[in-house]
PDB file of N, CA, C and O in Angstrom:
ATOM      1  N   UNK A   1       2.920 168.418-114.399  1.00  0.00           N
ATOM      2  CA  UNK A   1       3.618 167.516-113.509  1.00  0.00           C
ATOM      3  C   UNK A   1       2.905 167.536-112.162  1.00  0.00           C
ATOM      4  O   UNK A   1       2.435 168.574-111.696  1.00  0.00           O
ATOM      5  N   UNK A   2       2.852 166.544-111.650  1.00  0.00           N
ATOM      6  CA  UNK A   2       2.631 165.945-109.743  1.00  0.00           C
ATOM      7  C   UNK A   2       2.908 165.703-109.306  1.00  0.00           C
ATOM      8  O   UNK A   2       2.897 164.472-109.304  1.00  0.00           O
ATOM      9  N   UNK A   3       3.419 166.198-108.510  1.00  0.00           N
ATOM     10  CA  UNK A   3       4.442 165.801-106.810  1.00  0.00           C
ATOM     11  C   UNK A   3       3.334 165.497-105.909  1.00  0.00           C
ATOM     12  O   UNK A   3       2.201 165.975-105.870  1.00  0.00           O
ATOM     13  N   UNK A   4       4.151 164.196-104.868  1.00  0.00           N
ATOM     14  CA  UNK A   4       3.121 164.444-103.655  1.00  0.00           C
ATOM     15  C   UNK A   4       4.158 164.280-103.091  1.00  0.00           C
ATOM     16  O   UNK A   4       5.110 163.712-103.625  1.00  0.00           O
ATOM     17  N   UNK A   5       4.177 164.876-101.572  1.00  0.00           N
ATOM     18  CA  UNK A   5       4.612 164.652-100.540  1.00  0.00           C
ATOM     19  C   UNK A   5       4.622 163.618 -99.720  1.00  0.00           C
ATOM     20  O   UNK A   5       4.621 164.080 -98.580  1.00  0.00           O
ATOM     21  N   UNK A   6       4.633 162.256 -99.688  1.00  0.00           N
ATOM     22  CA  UNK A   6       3.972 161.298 -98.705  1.00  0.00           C
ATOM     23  C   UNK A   6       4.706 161.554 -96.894  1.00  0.00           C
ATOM     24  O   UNK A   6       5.869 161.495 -96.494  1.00  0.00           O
ATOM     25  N   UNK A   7       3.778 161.759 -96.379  1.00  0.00           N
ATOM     26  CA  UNK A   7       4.209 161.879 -94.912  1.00  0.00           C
ATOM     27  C   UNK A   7       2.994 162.433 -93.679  1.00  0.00           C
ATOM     28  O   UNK A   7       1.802 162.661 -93.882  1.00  0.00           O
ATOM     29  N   UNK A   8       3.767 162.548 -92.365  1.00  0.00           N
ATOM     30  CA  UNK A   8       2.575 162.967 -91.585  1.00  0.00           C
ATOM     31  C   UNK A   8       2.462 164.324 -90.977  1.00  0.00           C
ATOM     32  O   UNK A   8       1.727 164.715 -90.071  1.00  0.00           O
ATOM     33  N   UNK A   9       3.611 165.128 -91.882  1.00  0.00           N
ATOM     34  CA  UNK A   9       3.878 166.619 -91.033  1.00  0.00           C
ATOM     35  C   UNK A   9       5.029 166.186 -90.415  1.00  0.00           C
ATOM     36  O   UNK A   9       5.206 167.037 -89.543  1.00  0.00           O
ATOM     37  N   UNK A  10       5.823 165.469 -90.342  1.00  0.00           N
ATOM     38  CA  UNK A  10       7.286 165.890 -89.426  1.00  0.00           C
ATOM     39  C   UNK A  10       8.356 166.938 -90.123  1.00  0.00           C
ATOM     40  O   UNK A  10       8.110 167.538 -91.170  1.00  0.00           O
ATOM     41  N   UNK A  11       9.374 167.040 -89.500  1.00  0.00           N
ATOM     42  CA  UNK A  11      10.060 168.145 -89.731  1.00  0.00           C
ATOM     43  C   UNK A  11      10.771 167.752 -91.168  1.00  0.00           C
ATOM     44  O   UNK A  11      11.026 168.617 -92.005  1.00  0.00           O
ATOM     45  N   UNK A  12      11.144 165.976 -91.415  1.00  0.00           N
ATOM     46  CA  UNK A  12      11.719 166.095 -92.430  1.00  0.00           C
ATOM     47  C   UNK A  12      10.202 166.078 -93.706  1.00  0.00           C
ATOM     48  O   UNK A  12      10.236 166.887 -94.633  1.00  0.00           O
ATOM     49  N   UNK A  13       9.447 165.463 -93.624  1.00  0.00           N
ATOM     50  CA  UNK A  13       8.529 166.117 -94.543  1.00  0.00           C
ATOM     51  C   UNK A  13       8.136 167.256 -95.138  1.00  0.00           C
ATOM     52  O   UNK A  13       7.535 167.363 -96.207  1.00  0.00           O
ATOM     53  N   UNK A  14       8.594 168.330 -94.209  1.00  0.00           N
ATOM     54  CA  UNK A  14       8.549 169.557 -94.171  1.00  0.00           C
ATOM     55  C   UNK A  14       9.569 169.609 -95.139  1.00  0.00           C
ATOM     56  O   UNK A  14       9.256 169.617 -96.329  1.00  0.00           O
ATOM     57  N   UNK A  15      10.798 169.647 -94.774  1.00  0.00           N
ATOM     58  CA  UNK A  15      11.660 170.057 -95.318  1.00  0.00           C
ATOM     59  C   UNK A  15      12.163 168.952 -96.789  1.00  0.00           C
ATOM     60  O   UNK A  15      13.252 169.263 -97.271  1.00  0.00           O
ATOM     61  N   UNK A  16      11.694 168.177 -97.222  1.00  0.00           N
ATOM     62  CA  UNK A  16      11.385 167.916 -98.667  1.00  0.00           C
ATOM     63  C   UNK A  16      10.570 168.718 -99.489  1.00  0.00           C
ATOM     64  O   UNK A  16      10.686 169.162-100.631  1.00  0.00           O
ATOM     65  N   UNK A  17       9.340 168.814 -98.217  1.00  0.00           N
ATOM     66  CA  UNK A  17       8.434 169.867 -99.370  1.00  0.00           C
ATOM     67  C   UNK A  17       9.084 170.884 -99.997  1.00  0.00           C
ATOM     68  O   UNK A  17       8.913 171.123-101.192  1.00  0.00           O
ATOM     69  N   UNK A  18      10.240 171.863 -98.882  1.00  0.00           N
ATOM     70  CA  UNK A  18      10.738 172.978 -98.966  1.00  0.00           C
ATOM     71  C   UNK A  18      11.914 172.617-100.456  1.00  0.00           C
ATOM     72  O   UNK A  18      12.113 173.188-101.529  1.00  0.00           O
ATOM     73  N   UNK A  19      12.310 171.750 -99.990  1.00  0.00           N
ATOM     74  CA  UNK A  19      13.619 171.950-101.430  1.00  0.00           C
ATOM     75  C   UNK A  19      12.833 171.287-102.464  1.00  0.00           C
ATOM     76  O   UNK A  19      13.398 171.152-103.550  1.00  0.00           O
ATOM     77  N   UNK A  20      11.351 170.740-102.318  1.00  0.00           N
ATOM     78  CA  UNK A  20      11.296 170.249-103.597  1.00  0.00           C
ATOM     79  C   UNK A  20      10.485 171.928-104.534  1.00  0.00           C
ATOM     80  O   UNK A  20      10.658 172.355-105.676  1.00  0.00           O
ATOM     81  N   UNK A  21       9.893 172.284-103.735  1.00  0.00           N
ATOM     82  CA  UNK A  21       9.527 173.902-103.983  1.00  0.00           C
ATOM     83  C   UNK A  21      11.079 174.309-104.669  1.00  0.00           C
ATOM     84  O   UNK A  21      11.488 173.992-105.787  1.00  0.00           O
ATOM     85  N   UNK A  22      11.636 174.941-103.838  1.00  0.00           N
ATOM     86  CA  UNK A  22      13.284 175.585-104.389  1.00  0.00           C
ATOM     87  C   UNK A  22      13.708 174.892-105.785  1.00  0.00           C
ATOM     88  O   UNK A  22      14.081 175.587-106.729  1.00  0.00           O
ATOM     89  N   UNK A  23      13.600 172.944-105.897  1.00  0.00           N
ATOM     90  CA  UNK A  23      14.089 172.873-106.986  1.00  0.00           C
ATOM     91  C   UNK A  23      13.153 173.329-107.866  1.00  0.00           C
ATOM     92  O   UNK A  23      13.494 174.144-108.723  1.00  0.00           O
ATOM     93  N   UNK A  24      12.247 173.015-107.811  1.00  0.00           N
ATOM     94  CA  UNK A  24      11.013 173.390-108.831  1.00  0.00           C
ATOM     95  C   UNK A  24      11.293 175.117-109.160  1.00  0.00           C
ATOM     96  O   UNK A  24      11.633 175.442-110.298  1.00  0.00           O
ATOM     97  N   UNK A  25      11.178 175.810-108.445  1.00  0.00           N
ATOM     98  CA  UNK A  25      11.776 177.553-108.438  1.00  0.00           C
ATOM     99  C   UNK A  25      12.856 177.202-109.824  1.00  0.00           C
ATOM    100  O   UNK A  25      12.693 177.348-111.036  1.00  0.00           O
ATOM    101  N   UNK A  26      14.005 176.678-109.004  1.00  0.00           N
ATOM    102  CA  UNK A  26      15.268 176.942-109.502  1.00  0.00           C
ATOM    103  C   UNK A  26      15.093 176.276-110.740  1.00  0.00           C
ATOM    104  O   UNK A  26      15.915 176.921-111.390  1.00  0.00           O
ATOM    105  N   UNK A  27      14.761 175.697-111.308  1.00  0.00           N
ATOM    106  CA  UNK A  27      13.887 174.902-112.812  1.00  0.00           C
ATOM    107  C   UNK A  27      13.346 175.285-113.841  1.00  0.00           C
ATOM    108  O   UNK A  27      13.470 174.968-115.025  1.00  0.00           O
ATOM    109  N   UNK A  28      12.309 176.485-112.937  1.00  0.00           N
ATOM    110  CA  UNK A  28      11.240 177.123-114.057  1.00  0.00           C
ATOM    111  C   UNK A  28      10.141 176.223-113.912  1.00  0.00           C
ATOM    112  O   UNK A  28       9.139 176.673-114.467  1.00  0.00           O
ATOM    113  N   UNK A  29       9.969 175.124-113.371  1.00  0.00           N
ATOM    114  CA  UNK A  29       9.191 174.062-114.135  1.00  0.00           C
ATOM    115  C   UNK A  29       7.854 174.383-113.119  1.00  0.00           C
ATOM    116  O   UNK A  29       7.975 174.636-111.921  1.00  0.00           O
ATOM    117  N   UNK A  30       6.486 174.314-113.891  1.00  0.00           N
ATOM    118  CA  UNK A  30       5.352 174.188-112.998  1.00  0.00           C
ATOM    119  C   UNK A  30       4.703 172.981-112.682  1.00  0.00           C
ATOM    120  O   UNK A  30       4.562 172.057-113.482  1.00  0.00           O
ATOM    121  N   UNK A  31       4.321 172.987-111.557  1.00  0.00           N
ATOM    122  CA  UNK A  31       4.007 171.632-110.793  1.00  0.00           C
ATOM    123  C   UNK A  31       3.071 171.435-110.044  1.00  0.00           C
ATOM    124  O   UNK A  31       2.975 172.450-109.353  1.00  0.00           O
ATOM    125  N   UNK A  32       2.177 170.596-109.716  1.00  0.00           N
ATOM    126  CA  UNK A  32       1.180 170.997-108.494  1.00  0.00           C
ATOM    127  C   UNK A  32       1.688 169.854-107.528  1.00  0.00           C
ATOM    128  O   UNK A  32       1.799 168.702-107.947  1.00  0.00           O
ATOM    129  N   UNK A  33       2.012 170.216-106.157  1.00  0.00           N
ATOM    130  CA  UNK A  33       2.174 169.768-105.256  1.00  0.00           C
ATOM    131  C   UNK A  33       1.139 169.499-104.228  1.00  0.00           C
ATOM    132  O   UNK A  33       0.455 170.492-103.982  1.00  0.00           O
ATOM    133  N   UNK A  34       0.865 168.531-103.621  1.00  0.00           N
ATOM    134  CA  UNK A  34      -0.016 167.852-102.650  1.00  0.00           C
ATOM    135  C   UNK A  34       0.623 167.225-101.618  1.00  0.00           C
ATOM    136  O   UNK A  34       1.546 166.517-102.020  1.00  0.00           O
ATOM    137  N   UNK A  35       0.435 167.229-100.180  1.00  0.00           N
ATOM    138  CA  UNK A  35       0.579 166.187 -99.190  1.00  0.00           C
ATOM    139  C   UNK A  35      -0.557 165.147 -99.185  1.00  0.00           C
ATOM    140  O   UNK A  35      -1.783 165.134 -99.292  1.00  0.00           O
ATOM    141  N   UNK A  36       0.586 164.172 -98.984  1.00  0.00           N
ATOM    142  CA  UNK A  36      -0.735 162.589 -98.514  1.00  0.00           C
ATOM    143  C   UNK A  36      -0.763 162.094 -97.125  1.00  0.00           C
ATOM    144  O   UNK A  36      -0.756 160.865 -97.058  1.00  0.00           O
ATOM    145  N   UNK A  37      -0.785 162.540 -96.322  1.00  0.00           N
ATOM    146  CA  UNK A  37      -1.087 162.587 -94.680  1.00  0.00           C
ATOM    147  C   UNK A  37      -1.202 161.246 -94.348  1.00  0.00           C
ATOM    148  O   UNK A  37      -0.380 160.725 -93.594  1.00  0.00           O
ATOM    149  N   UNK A  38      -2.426 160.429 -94.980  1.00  0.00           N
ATOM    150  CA  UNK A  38      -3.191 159.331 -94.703  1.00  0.00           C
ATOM    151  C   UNK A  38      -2.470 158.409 -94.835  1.00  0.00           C
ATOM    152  O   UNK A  38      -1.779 158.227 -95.838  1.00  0.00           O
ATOM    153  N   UNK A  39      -2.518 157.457 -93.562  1.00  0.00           N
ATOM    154  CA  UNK A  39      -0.774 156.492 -93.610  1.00  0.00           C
ATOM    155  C   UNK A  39      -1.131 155.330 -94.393  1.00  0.00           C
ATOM    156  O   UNK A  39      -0.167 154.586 -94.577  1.00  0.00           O
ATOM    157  N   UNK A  40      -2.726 154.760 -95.154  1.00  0.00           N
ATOM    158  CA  UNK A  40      -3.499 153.941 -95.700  1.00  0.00           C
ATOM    159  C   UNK A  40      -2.802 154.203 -97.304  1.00  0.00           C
ATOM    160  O   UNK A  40      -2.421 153.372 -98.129  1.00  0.00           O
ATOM    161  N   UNK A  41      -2.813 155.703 -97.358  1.00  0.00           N
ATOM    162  CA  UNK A  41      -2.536 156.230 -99.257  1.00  0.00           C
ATOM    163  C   UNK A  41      -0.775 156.243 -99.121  1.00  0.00           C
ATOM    164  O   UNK A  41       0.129 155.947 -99.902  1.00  0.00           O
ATOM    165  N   UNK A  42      -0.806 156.569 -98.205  1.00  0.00           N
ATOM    166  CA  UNK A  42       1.130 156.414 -98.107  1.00  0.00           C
ATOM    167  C   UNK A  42       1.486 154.862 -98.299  1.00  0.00           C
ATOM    168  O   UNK A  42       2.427 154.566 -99.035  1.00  0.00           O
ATOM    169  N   UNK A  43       0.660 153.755 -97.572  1.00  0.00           N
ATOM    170  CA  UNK A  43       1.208 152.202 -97.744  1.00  0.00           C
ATOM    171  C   UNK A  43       0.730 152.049 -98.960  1.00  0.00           C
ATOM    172  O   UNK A  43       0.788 150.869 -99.308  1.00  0.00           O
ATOM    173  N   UNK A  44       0.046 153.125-100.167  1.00  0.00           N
ATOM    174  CA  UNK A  44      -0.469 152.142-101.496  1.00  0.00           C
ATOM    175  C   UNK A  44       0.669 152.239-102.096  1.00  0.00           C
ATOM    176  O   UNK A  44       0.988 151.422-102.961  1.00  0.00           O
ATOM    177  N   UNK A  45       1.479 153.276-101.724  1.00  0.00           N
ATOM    178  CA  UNK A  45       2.794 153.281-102.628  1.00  0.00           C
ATOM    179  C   UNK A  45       4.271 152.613-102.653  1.00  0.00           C
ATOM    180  O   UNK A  45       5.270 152.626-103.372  1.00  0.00           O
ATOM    181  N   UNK A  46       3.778 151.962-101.330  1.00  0.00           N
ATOM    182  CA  UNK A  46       4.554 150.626-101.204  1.00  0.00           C
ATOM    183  C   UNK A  46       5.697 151.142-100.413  1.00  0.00           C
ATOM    184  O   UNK A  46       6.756 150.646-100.800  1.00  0.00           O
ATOM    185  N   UNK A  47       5.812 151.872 -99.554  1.00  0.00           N
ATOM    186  CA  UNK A  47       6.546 152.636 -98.880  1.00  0.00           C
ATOM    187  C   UNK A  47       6.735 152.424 -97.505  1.00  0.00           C
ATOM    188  O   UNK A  47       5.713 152.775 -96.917  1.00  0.00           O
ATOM    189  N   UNK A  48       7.943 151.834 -96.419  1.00  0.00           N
ATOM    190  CA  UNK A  48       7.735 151.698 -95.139  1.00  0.00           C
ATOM    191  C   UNK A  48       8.042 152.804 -94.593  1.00  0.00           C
ATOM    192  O   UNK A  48       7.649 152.773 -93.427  1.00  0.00           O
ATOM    193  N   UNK A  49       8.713 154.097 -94.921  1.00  0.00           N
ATOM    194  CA  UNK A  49       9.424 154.956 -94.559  1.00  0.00           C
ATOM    195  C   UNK A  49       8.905 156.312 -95.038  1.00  0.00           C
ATOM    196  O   UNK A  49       8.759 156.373 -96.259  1.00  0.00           O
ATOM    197  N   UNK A  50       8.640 157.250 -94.449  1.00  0.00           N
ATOM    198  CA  UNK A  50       8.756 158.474 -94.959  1.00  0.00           C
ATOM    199  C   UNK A  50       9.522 159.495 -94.415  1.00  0.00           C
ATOM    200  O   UNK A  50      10.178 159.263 -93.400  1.00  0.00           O
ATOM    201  N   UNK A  51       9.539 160.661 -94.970  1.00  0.00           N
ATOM    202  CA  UNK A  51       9.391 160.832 -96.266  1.00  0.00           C
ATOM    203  C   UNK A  51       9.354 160.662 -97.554  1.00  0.00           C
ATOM    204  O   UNK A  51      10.419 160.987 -98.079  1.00  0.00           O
ATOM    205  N   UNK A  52       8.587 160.297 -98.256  1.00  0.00           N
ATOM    206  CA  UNK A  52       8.381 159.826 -99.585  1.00  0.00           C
ATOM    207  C   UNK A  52       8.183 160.880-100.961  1.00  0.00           C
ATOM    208  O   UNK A  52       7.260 161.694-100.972  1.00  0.00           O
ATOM    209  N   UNK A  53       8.698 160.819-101.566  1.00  0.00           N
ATOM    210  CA  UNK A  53       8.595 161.837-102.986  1.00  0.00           C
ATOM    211  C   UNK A  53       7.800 161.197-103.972  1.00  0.00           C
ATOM    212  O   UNK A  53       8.171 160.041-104.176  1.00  0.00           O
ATOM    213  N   UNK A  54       7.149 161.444-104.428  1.00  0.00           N
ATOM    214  CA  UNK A  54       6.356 160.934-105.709  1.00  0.00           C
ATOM    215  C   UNK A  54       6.142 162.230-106.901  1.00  0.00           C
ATOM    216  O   UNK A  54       5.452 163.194-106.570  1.00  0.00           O
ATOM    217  N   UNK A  55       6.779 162.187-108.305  1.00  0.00           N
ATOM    218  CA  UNK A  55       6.500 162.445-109.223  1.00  0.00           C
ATOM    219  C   UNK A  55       6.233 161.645-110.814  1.00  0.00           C
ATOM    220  O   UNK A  55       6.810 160.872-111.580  1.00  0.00           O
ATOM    221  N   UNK A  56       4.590 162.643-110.663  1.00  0.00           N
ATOM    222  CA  UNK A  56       3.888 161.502-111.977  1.00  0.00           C
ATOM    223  C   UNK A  56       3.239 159.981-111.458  1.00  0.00           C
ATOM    224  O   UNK A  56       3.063 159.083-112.282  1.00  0.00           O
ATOM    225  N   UNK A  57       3.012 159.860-110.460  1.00  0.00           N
ATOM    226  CA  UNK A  57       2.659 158.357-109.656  1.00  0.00           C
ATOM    227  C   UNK A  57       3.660 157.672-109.648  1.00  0.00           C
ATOM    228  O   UNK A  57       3.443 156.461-109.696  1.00  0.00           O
ATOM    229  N   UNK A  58       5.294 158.169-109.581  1.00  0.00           N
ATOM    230  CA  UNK A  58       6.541 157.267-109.955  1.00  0.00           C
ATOM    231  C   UNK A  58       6.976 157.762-108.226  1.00  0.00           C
ATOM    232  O   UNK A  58       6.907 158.886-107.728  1.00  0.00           O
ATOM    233  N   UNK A  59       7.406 156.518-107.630  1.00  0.00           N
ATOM    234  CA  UNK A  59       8.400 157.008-106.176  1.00  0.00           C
ATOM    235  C   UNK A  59       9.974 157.049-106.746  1.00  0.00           C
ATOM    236  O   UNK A  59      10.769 156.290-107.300  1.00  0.00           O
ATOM    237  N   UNK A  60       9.908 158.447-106.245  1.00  0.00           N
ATOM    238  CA  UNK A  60      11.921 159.076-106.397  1.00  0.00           C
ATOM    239  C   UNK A  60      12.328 158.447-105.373  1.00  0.00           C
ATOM    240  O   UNK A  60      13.499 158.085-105.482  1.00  0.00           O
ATOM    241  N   UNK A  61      11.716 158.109-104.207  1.00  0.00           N
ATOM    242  CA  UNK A  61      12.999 158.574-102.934  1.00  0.00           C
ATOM    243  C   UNK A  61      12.133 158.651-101.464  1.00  0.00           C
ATOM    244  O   UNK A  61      11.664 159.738-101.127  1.00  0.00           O
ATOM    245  N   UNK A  62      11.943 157.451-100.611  1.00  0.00           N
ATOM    246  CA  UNK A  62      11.765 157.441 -99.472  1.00  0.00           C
ATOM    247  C   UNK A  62      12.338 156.822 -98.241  1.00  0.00           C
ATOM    248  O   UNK A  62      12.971 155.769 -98.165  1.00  0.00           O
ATOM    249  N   UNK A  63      12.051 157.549 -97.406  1.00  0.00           N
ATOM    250  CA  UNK A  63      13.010 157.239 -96.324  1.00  0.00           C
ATOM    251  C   UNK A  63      13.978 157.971 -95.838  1.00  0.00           C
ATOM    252  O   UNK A  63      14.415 157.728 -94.713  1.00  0.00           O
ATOM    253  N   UNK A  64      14.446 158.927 -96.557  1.00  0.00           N
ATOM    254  CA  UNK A  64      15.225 159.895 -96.196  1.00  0.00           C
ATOM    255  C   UNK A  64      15.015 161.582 -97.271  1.00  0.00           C
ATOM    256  O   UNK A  64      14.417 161.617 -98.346  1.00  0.00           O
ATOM    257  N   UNK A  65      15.567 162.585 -96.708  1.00  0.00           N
ATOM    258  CA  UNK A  65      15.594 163.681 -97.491  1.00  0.00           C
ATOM    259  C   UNK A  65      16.437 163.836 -98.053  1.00  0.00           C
ATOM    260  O   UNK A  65      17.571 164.204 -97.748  1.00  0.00           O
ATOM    261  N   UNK A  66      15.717 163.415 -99.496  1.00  0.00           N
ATOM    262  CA  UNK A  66      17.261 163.942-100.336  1.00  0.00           C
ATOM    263  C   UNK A  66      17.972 165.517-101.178  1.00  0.00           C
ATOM    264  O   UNK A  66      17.439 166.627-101.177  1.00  0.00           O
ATOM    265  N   UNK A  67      19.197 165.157-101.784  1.00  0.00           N
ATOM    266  CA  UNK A  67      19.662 166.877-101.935  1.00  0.00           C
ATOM    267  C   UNK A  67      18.899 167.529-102.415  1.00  0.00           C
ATOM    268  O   UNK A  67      17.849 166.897-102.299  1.00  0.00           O
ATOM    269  N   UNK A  68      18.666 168.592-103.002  1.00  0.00           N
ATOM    270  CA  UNK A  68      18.106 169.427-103.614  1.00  0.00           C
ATOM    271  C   UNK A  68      18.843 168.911-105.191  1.00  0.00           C
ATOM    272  O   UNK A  68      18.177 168.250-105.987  1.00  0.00           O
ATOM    273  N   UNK A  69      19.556 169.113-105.334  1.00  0.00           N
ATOM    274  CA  UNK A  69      20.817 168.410-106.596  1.00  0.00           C
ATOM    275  C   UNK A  69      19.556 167.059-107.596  1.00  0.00           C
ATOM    276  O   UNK A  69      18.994 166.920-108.682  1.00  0.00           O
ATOM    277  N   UNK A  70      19.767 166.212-105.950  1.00  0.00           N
ATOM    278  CA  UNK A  70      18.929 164.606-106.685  1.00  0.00           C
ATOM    279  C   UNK A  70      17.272 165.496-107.001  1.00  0.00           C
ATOM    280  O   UNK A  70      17.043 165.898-108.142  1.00  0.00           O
ATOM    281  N   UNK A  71      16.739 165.607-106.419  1.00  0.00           N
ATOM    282  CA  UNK A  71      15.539 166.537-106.571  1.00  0.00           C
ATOM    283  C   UNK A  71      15.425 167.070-108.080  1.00  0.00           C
ATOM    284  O   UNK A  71      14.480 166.909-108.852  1.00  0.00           O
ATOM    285  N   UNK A  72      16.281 167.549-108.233  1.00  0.00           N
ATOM    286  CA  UNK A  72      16.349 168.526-109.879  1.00  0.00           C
ATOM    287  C   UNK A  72      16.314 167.132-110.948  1.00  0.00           C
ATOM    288  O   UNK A  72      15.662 167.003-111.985  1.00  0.00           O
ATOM    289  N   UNK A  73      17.133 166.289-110.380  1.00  0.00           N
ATOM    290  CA  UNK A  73      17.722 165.503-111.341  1.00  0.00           C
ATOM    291  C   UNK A  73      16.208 164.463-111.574  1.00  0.00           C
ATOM    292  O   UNK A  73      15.936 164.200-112.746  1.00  0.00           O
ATOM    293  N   UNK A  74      15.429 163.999-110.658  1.00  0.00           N
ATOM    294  CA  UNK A  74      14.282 163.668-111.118  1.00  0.00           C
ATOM    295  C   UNK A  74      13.471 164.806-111.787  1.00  0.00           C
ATOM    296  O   UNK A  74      12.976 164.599-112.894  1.00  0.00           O
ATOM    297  N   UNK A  75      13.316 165.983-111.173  1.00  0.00           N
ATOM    298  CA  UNK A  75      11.974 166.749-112.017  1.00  0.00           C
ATOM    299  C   UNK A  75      12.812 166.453-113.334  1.00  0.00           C
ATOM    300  O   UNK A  75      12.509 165.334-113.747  1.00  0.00           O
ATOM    301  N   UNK A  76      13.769 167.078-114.140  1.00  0.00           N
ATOM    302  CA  UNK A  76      14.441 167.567-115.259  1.00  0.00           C
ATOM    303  C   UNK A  76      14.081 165.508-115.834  1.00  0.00           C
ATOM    304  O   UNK A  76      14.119 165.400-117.059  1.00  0.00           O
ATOM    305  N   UNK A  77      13.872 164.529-115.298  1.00  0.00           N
ATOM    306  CA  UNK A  77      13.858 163.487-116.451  1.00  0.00           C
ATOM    307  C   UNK A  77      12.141 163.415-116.417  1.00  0.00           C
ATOM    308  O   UNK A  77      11.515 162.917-117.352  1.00  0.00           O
ATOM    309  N   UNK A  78      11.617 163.867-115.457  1.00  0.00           N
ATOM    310  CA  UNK A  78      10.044 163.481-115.641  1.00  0.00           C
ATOM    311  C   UNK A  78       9.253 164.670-116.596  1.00  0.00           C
ATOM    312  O   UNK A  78       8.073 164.659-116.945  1.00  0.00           O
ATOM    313  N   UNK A  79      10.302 165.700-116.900  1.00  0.00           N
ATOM    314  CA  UNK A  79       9.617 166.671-118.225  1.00  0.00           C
ATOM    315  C   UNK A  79       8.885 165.955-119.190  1.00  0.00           C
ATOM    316  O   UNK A  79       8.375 166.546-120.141  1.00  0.00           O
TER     317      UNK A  79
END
């Protein structure tokens, strides 16, 4: 599985990374995680807003940080 992070380092970027880590923990599931910094690779994903989640080249969820809860509930369907 592939997560990226889309964002530029702010605090809520940060803190997606953090619970998407925890859900992933709390899962079992292994994953490789990446940030996409570059605001050029962030607009390919069609995104005005970040924080942005991407697992598998699929967008979960941008624009805001979501629960840890919704988090699980995408990794557990992208198995």
């Amino acid at each position: 599985m592939e997560i990226k992070i889309l964002g530029t380092g702010c605090a809520k970027c940060k803190r997606l990374e953090e619970l998407t880590r925890e859900a992933l923990d709390e899962l079992g599931i292994e994953a490789a995680i990446s940030k996409v910094t570059d605001i050029n690779k962030i607009m390919d994903y069609d995104i005005m807003m970040t924080p942005g989640l991407v697992v598998d080249e699929e967008v979960k969820c941008f624009g805001r940080v979501p629960s840890k809860e919704e988090i699980k509930k995408w990794l557990q369907s992208s198995k």
